[in-house]
VOTI-186660 format. One record per residue (C-alpha): residue in one letter; x, y, z. Coordinates in steps of 0.25 Angstrom, whole numbers, padded with zeros to 4 digits, always signed. Layout:
% residues N
AXYZ/...
% end
This chain:
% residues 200
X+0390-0544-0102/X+0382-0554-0108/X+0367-0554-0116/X+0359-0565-0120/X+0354-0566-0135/X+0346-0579-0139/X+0355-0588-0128/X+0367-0584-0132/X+0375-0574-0123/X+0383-0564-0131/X+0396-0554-0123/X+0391-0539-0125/X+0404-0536-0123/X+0410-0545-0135/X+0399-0537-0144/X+0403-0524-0138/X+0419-0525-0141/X+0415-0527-0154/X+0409-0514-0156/X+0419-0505-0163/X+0423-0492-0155/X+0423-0480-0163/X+0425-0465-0159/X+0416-0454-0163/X+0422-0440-0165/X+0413-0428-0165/X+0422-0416-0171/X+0420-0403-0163/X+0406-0397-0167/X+0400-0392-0155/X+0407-0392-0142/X+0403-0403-0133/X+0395-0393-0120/X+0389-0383-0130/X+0376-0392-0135/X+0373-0406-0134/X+0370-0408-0150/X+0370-0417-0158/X+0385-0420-0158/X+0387-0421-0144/X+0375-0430-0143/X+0381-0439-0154/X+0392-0441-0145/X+0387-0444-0132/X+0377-0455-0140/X+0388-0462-0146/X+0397-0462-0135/X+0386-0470-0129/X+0389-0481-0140/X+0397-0494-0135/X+0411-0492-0143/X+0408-0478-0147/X+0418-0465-0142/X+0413-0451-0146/X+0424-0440-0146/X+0418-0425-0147/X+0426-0414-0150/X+0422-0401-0143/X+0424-0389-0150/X+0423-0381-0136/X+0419-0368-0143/X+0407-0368-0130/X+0415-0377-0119/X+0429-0380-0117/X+0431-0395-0114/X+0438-0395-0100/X+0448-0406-0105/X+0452-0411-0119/X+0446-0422-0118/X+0431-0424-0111/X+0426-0437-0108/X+0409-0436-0107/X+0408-0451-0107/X+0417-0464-0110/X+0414-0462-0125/X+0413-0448-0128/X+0424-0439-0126/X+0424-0424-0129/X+0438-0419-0134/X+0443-0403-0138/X+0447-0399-0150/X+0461-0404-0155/X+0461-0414-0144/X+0468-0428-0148/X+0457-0438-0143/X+0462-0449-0152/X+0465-0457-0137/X+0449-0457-0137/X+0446-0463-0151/X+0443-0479-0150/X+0440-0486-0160/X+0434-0480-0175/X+0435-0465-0176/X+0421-0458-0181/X+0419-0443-0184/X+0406-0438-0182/X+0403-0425-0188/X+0393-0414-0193/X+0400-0403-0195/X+0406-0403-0211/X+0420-0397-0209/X+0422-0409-0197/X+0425-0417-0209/X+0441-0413-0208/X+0440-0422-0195/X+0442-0435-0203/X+0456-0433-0204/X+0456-0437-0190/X+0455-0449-0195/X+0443-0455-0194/X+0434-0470-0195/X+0422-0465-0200/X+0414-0451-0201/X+0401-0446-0199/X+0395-0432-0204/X+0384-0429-0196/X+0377-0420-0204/X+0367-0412-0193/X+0362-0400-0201/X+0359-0395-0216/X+0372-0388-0224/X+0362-0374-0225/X+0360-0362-0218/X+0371-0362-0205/X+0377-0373-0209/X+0380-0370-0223/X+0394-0369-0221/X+0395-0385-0220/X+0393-0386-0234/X+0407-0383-0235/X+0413-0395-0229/X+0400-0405-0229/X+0405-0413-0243/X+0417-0415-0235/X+0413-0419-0223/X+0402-0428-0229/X+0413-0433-0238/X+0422-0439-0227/X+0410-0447-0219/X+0406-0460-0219/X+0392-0458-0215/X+0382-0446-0214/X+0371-0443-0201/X+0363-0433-0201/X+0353-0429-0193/X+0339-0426-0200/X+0332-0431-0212/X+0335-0416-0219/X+0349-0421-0218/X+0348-0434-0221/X+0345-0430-0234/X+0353-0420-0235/X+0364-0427-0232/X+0362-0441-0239/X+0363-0434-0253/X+0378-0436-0251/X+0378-0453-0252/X+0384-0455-0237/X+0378-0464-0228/X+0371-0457-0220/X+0360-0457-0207/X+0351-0449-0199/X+0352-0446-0185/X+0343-0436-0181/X+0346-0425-0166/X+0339-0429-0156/X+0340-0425-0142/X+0351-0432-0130/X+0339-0435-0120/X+0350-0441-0109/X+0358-0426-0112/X+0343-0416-0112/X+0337-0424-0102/X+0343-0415-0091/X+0335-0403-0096/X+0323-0411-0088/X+0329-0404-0076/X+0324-0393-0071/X+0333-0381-0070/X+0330-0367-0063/X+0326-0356-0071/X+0336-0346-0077/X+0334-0331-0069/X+0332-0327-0086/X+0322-0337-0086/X+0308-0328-0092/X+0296-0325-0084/X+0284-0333-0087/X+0271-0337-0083/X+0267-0352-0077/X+0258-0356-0089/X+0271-0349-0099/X+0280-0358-0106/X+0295-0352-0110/X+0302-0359-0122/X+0318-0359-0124/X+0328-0359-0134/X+0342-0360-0135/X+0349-0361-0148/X+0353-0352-0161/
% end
């Protein structure tokens, strides 16, 4: 494939091999068909990415994966608890990941680490206190995903950057469907409006 820039035709492909491949590891966190949050949508985005291989380890606390190994597209592979994947790894070998005590995953040997840091050490979540130095210690760079923990987070002189949530429209977009009603379904009037919830 060929494209023209200021008359001189430049090889897409040349540019492309010279991209470096890296492999992205997501420790298990939360187990790949239980929700589609922020990890798993991290994953399907950078599996997207010319070069880029994402490896996500299910913890299968909600769904057993039917095979060891799941391939969901030609990037991004969704591997079992203490399954030997290291045949999918190409290239540099990244750990991604937000839960502190996933720091003891660096003796897996890895090129480069990112903690993701996706909630506040307080309240439910005060028991990451206990391992965060660490697992900030061993990474070489910081995300995070508000400006609350921007600052909380930057006090600790890693780089660091902000990638806020945001929604998978290409994922939610099936929701435009319109499905029966469930037979618990209330009751209502026409001119009544019912609002749902589903979480803790």
């Amino acid at each position: 494939m060929d494209s023209t820039i200021n008359n001189t035709k430049i090889d897409i492909n040349i540019i492309k091999h010279q991209i470096p491949e890296i492999t992205i590891v997501f420790p298990p966190l939360l187990d790949w068909y239980l929700l589609y949050q922020r990890p798993q949508q991290l994953a399907t985005a950078f599996s997207k990415i010319y070069n880029v291989r994402c490896i996500y380890i299910s913890n299968e606390v909600y769904k057993k994966l039917n095979r060891p190994i799941l391939k969901v597209n030609d990037n991004l592979f969704v591997v079992r608890i203490n399954t030997d994947y290291s045949q999918l790894v190409k290239g540099k070998k990244i750990l991604w990941f937000s839960y502190p005590k996933h720091y003891k995953y660096i003796t897996e040997g890895f090129d480069f680490v990112v903690f993701d840091g996706v909630d506040v050490p307080a309240d439910e979540f005060l028991f990451w206190t206990v391992d965060l130095k660490r697992a900030i210690d061993c990474a070489n760079i910081i995300a995070c995903t508000s400006e609350l923990l921007y600052k909380l987070y930057r006090k600790y002189n890693k780089p660091i950057f902000m990638c806020a949530n945001a929604a998978d429209y290409e994922h939610f977009k099936i929701a435009q469907e319109k499905l029966p009603k469930p037979s618990d379904f209330p009751t209502i009037k026409s001119n009544e409006k019912v609002i749902g919830y589903y979480g803790l």
